[in-house]
N, C-alpha and C positions, 0 to 999 in steps of 0.2 A: 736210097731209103735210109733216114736217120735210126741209126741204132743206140737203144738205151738198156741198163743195165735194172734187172730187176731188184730195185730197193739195193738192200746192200748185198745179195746173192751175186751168184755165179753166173746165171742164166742172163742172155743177150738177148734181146725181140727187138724188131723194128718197130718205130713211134706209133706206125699204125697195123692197126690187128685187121683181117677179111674174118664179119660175122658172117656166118652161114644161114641164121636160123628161116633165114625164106625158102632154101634149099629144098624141092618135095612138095610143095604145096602152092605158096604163092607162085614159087618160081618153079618150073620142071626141068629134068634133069639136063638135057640138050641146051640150054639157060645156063643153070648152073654151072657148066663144065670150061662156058664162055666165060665165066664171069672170074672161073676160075685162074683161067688160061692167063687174061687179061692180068687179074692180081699176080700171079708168079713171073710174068714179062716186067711186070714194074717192081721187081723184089720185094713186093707184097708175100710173104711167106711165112707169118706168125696165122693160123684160121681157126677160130674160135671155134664151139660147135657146142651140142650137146648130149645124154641121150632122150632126152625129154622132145627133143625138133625132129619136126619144123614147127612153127611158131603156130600158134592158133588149129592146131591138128586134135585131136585123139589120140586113144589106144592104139586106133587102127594104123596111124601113120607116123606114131611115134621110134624115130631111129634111124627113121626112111635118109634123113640129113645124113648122119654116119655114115649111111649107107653108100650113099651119093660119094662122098667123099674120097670113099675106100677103093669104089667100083674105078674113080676118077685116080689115083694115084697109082693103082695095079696097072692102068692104059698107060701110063705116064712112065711111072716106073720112079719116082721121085719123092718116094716118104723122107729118103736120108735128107735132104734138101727144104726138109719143112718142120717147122714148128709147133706141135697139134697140141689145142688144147681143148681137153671136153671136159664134159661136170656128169655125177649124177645128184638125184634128193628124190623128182617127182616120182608118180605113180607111172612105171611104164609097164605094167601088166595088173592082172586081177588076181586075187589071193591074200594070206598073210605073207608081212615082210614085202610088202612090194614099193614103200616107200621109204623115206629117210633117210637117215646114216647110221644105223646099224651093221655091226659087222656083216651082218647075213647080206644087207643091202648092196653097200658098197663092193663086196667081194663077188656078190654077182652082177652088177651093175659093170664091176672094169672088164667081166670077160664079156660079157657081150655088146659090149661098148669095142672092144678088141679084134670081137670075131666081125661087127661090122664095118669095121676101119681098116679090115684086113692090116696089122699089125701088132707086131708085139709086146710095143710099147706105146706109150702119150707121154709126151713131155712135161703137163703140168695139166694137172687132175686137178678139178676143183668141186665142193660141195657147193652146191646150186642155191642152196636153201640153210637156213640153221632149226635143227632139228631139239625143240626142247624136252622131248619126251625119251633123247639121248643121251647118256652120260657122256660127257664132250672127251674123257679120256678112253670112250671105247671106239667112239671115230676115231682119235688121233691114234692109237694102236694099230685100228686097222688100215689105216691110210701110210702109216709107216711100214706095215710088213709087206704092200704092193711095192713100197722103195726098194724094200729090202729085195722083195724076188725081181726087180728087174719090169715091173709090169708098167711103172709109174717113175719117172724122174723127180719131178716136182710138183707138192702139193699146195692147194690154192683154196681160197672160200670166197662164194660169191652173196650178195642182198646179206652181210652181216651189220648188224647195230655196231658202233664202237664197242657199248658196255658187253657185248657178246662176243668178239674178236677179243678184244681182253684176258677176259677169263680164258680165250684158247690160246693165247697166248702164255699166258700163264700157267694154260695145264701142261704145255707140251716144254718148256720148263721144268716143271717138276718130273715129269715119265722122262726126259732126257731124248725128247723126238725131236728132231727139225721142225717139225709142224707147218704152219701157211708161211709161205714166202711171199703172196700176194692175196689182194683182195679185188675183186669185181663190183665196184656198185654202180649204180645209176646217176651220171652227171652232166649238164650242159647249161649252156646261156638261162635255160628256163626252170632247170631245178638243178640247186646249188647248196641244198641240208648238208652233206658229206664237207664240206668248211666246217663247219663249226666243231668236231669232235673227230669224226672218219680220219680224214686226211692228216691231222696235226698228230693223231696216233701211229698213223701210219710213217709218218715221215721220221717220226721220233725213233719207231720201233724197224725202220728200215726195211717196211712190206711195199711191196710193187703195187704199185692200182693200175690195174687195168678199165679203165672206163666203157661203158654202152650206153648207148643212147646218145649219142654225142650229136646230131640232129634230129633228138625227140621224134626219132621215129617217121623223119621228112618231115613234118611241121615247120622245121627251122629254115628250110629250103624257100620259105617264104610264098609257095604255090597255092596256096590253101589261103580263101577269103575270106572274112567275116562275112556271117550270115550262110554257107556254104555248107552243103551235106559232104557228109565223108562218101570220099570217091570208093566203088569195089573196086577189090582187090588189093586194098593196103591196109597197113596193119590196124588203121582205124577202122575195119570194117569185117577183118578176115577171123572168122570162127570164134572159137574161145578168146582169142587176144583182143576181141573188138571195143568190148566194156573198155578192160584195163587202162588201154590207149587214148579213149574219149576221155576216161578220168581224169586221167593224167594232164593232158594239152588239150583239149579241147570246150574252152572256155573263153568268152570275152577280150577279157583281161588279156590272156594269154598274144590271143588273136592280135590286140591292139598294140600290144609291147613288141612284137617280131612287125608289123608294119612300121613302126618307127623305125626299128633297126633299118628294115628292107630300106629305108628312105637316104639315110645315109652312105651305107654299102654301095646300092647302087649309084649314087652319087658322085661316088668313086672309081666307078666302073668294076667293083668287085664283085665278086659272087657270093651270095648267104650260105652257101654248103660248105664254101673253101674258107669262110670267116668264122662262123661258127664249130669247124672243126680244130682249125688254126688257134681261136681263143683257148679250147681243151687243153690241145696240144703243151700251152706256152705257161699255163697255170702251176705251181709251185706243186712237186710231187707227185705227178701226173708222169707214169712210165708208155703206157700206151692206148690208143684210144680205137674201140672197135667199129667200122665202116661198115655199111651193107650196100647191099645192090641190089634191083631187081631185072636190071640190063648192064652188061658191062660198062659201057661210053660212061656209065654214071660212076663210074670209077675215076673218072680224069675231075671233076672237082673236088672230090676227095683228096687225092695226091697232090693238088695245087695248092692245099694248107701249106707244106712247109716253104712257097713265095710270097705268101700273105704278112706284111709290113703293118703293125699299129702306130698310126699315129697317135697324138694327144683326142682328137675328135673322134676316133674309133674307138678307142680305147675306152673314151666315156661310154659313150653308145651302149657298147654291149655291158659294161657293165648295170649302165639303165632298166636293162631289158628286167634282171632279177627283183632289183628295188623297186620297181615299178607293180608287183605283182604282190597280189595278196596272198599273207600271210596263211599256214594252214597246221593244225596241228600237226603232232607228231604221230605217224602212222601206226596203229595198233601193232605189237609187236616186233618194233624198233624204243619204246622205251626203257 
């Protein structure tokens, strides 16, 4: 497993991250533990998570993921041996203070994030969300005094705008915090916004990206037809997530631009999971790129990204697939 360096930090991950967020819901726990197994036999050992998952849940099932995790690592016995990273921001109970990044939030958010991880630390804590109704230097305070006690190593922000990371960069500057060593956003073949601003800041300013969606949520796997209902049981169809995901990829255009690809690839004899993860992978400032599964086997084209060779005709290809798609504006709250 290729190891890269986060940004200009201290912290080492391997190229590719095991996303959990099926974990509890799509996937059940006897699943997940496979899936688990699998990723740590192939030195898959960075696993993202959150406490807001599994993915498309409620209140009711939100955490369940952590939970899995922790229930999984106490059998095992093998925290020292892994890499954990989770986020808090959403609503994971009813009341005041049950969202955001507020001190109140965040501080109750890492302990029971702790207590269901069964451990007593995470590696690299990220904010899920950006919180504008937060003064950004009373998150960066409190995301610094979890350093301080030992509860957090490294902190991280995930879906931030450039012009929003910025300024937290610049606050934690001024208060004299480490602040984010890395960022989280949304990137692959089919949505590529984070060029234009994200990435050129980050590279500049030496933050780690962490990538998801790196196969738009299996779309990119090329399984899926035009004219074709979304299958149950995936994330095009599963709970709360169902909208988001349709929104996102599941359009025409979209459809039409991954059949071209598929036509080349396979051409090649290649696989669309191991090309489209591979393309991630190989992209300027790009530290690691998060994989899912919903059965282990589906782990093995993942890991086959780093024998994936571009030539000049591949190479086009995918770059096709984004210029080929229509333009959209810029997402409310990302300006």
């Amino acid at each position: 497993m290729e190891k890269r360096r986060m940004g200009r930090h201290g912290l080492e991950v391997p190229a590719l991250c095991l996303g959990t967020m099926t974990f509890g819901l799509q996937v059940d726990e006897k699943v997940s533990r496979s899936i688990l197994d699998k990723a740590v036999d192939s030195r898959l050992i960075f696993l993202d998570t959150a406490d807001a998952y599994p993915l498309g849940g409620d209140l009711n099932t939100q955490g369940e993921t952590e939970a899995i995790i922790g229930r999984w690592m106490k059998d095992k016995g093998n925290r020292d041996d892994l890499i954990i990273a989770t986020k808090c921001f959403a609503p994971t109970r009813r009341g005041l203070n049950n969202a955001g990044l507020s001190r109140q939030h965040i501080m109750e958010s890492i302990d029971n994030s702790l207590r269901r991880l069964g451990t007593d630390y995470v590696d690299l804590y990220q904010a899920h969300g950006f919180d504008p109704k937060t003064p950004i230097e009373e998150s960066l305070r409190a995301f610094e005094d979890l350093v301080t006690a030992g509860k957090v190593r490294y902190v991280g922000c995930s879906n931030y705008p450039a012009w929003r990371l910025g300024q937290a960069l610049r606050a934690a500057d001024g208060l004299g915090v480490s602040g984010y060593i890395s960022l989280q956003p949304r990137y692959n073949l089919l949505y590529r916004d984070i060029e234009t601003e994200l990435l050129p800041l980050c590279m500049s300013e030496g933050i780690g990206v962490i990538v998801y969606n790196p196969l738009a949520g299996g779309f990119l796997s090329g399984k899926y037809k035009p004219g074709q209902q979304p299958e149950g049981g995936t994330r095009f169809t599963l709970g709360t997530a169902a909208d988001r995901y349709q929104e996102r990829y599941w359009h025409d255009a979209q459809f039409n631009a991954v059949e071209t690809l598929k036509a080349v690839v396979e051409a090649k004899g290649l696989n669309m999971v191991s090309v489209a993860v591979a393309w991630v992978l190989k992209q300027p400032g790009i530290t690691s790129a998060i994989i899912g599964a919903s059965k282990p086997e589906q782990l093995d084209a993942n890991l086959a990204a780093f024998g994936i060779e571009f030539d000049d005709e591949l190479t086009r290809a995918c770059e096709s697939v984004w210029w080929s798609l229509p333009k959209k504006p810029v997402a409310e709250g990302y300006r």
